[in-house]
N, C-alpha and C positions, 0 to 999 in steps of 0.2 A: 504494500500500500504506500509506494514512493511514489518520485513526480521524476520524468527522463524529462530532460533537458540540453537541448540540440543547440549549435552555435556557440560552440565554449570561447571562442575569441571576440566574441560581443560582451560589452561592458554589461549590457542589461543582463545577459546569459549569469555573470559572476555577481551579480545585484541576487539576482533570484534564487542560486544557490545559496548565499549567504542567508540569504532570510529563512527559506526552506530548512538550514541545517539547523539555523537556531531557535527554531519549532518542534526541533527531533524528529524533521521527516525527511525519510532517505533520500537522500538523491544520486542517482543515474546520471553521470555527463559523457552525453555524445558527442563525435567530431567527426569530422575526414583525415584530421589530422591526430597525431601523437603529444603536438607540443603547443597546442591551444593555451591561452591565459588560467583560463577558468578551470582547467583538468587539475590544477596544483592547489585548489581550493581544499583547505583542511576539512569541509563541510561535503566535501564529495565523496561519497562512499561505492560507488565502484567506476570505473571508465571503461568504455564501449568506441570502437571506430566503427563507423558507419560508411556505407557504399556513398561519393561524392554530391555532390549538389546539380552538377550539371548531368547526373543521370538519375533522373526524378522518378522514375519507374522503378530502378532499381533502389533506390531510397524507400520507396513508398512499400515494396513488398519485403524490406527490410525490418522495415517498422512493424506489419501487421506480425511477421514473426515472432520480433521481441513481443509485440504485445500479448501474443498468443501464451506467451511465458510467462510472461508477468503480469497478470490480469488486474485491472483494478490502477495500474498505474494511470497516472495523470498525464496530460503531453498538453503543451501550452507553444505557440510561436515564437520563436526571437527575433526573426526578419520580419521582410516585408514577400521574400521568395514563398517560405514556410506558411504564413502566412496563409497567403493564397491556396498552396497545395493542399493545405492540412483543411481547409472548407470546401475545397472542387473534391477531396476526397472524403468527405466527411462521413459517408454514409459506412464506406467500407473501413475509416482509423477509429469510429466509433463501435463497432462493433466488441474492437478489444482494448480499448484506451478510455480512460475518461477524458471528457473535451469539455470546452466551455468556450466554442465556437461556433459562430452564427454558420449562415448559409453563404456559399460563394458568391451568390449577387449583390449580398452588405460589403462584403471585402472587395471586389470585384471594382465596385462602385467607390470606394474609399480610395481605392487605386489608382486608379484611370482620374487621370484630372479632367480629361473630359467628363468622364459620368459623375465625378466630383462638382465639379463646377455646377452641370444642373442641378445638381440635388440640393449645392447650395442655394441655388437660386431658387428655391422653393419656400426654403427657410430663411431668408433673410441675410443671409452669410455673405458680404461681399468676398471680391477674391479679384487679380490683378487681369487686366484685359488678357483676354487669349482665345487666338485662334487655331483650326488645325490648316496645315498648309496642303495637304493633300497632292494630286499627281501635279498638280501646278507648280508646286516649289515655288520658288521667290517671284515666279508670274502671276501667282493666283492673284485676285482680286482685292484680297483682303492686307495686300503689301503696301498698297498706295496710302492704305490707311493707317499706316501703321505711327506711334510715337518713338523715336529714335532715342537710344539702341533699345533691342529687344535683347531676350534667350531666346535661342533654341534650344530645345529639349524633347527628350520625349513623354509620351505620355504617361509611363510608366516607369517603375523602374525592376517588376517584379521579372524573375528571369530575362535581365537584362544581362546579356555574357561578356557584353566590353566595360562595364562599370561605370558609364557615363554622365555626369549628373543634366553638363548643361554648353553651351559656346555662349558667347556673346556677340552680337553682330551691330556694329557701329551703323551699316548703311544698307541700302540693296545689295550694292557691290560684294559688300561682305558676308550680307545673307548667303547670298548665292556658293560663294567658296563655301564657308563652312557648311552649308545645307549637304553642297558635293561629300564635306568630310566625314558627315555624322550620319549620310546613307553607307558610306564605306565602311565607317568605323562600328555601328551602332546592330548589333544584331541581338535578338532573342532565342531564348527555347524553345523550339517548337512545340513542350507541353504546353506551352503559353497561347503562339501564335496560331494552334494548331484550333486551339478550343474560340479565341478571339482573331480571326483576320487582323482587323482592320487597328491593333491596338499598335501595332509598330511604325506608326503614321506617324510625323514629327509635328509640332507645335510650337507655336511662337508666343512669347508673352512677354509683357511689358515692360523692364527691368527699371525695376524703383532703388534708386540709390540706398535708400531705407533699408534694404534688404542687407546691406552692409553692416549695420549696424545696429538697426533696431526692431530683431526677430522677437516677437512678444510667445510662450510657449503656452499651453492652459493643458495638464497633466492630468489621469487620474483614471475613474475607475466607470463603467455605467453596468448596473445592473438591467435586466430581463426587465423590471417592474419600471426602468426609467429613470431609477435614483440613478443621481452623479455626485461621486463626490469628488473633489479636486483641489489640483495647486497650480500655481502660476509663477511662471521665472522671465526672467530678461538676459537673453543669449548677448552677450557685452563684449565676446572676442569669438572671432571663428580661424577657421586655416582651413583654406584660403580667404585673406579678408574680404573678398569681394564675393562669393557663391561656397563657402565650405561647411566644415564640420565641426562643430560649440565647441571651444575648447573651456570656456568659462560661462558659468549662469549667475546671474543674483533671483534671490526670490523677489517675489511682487505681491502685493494684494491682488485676491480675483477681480474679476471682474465679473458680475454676476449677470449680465446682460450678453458676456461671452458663451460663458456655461449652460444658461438658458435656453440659446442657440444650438451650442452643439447639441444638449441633449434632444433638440427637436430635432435633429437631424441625424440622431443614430435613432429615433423612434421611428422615423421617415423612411428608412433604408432595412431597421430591424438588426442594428450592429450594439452588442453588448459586449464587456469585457474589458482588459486593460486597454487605454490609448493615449496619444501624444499631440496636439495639436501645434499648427506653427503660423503667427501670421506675422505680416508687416506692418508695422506702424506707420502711418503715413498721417502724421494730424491727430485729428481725433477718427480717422478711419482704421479697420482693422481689417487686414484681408488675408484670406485664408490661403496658405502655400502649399501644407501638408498637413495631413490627420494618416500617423502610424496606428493601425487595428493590433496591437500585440504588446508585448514587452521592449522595452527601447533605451538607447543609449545608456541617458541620465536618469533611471530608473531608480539609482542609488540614491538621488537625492529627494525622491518625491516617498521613500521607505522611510530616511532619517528627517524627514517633516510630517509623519505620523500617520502614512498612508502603509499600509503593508500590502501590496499590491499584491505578491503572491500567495501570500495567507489568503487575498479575498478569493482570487482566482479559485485556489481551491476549494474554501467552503462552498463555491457557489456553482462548483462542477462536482461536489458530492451531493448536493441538494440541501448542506446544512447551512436552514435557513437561519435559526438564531443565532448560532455563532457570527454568519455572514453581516447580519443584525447589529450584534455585538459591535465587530469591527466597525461596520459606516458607522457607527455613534461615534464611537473612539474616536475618528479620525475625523468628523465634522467639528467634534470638540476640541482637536488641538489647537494650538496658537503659537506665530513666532513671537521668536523672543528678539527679533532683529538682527539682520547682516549676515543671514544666512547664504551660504553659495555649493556652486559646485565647482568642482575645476579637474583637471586631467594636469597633475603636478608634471610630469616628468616629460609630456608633449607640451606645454607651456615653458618649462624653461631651453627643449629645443626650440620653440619656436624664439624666444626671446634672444638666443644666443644669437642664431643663425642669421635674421632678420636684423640683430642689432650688427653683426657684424660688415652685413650687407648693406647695410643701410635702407633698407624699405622701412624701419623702422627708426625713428632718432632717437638720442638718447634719451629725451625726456619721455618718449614712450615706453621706452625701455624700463624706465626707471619707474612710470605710475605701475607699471604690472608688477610690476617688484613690491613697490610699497602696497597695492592691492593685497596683494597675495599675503603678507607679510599681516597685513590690519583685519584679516578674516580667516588667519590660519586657526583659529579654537572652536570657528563654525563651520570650516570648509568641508564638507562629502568630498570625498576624493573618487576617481570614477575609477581604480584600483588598488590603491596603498591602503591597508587597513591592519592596522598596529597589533589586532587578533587573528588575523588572516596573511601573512606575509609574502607567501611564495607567489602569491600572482603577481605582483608588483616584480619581483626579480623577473619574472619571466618575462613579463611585459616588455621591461627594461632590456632582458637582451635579446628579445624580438627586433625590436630597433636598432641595436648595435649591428644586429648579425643584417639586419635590414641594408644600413649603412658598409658592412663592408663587403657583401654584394653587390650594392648598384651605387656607389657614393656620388655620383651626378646627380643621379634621380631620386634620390633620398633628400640631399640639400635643396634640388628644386622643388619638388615638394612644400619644403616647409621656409624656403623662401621667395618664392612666386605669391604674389598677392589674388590671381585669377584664375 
């Protein structure tokens, strides 16, 4: 009666373990890999390699095995890939897995920013102009109209196999190349495109400077019944500065006019469960970039501000309701005590080194992240150093080193490129 737990080198992956072991419930961590972050977690009590990610069929009849063994176990997502597959299969991983996973057309629709965007627009939800470009490419119709620069991107990012988040396109001119690049570069799973056509279509959307710097997140939990309960951060540094990945959060008061919204819109679609929402600030406008249906990144910090996400998940895929009960009370009644954060200490002071060295960064930038870090070190969640759990952090750490003296061009660019 444990919980298997897939994606051990996701931050969220070693969030959930931890909390799961400090419950005294077993956990299972799977990989592809041997030397994932999360497998060194003291709270991990057995480890399992799993058949790869880009072969989903054999993953998926992988699973139904183990489950067939371990009956009663839990199985929860950590991407956005899993995600997907664990609801398109949901009929056959339920059969031997406990789930706490909607239907493929909530997740499906959470996904696809096209299906996203309408379903916002039903609910009230702005989100930044976007079109799809379709066989037209940079002639279609909808280019003339366009506000200078956009992204390209795609609509997805679920079995996407080049990892792509996004280009940036200054003019037509430029659309057009990088359109050329990101048909080249940009391919999916066919478990994907197989089930969806029309989803590897690319899209263009508005690029708000905003997005740089003032990503607003709204965390947290929605049950079946429609309760949400939640937290709110202000993403205050990313890598790459321009389109990346949080390296740093502050927490924020809700905004109860956010949460109000989303809840109407996972009621709308029929999506319960953990998630992670992301908008841009622009004014007093809030517009919606991404809503993760699963476990995610900074999960850690939305645990250590009194949300215990995986404890809910669980009560509420055994069907036990009062304890599920229990918890949303807890956690509607916590309070900060101010200057709460999160941060990824040891990619923070890469980036600081590298970029201060470079110069993308000047000293005095250099120096506020330093005194930052320094003035919230007794609140900061760290997104893997944990002084009761130590070995994922080594790991981490020479993850990067070994990272570095493999590719050391593409390691330093990486984390000194701003785009």
């Amino acid at each position: 009666m444990g919980v298997l737990l897939l994606g051990a080198d996701y931050y969220g992956t070693l969030a959930a373990a931890r909390c799961y072991g400090k419950h005294g419930i077993a956990v299972t961590m799977a990989d592809e890999s041997k030397n994932a972050r999360a497998l060194y977690s003291r709270h991990v009590t057995e480890k399992v390699v799993h058949p790869p990610l880009s072969e989903p069929r054999a993953l998926l009849d992988w699973l139904v095995r183990w489950g067939e063994a371990h009956p009663g176990t839990l199985l929860y997502p950590p991407n956005d890939h899993l995600s997907w597959l664990f609801a398109a299969n949901r009929d056959e991983l339920g059969k031997v897995f406990r789930m706490y996973s909607p239907g493929e057309e909530a997740i499906i629709t959470l996904l696809d920013k096209k299906r996203m965007h309408e379903a916002c627009a039903d609910v009230g939800i702005e989100v930044p102009e976007t079109h799809a470009l379709g066989d037209a490419g940079a002639e279609s119709d909808v280019v003339s109209r366009l506000r200078w620069p956009v992204l390209l991107k795609p609509r997805t990012q679920v079995f996407l196999e080049s990892g792509i988040k996004g280009f940036i396109a200054q003019d037509k001119a430029t659309l057009a190349s990088e359109l050329a690049r990101f048909r080249q570069l940009v391919r999916f799973n066919r478990v994907l495109t197989d089930r969806h056509p029309d989803i590897a279509e690319p899209m263009v959307q508005e690029y708000l400077t905003a997005a740089e710097t003032s990503i607003f997140s709204v965390s947290g939990f929605v049950a079946e019944d429609g309760t949400v309960v939640a937290r709110a951060a202000m993403k205050v540094l990313q890598r790459p500065r321009k389109v990346g990945i949080g390296l740093c959060f502050e927490g924020r008061e809700i905004e109860p006019v956010l949460v109000e919204k989303l809840g109407a819109l996972c009621k709308k679609i029929g999506y319960h469960g953990t998630f992670e929402s992301e908008f841009i600030v622009d004014g007093d406008r809030r517009l919606l970039i991404d809503f993760n249906p699963r476990f995610y990144s900074q999960m850690g910090f939305d645990i250590a501000r009194g949300i215990p996400l995986p404890m809910l998940v669980w009560h509420a895929a055994r069907g036990e309701r009062e304890a599920l009960e229990g918890e949303l009370a807890k956690a509607r009644a916590w309070r900060a005590s101010g200057g709460e954060v999160y941060c990824h200490k040891t990619m923070l002071d890469l980036v600081l080194t590298l970029q201060g060295m470079s110069g993308q960064m000047t000293r005095d930038d250099v120096r506020h992240w330093r005194r930052w870090y320094a003035e919230h070190r007794g609140t900061a969640t760290d997104a893997v150093r944990d002084p009761d759990d130590r070995m994922p952090a080594v790991v981490d750490a020479a993850s990067w080193a070994k990272h570095f003296a493999k590719h050391p061009r593409s390691f330093v660019r990486s984390f000194v490129l701003n785009r």
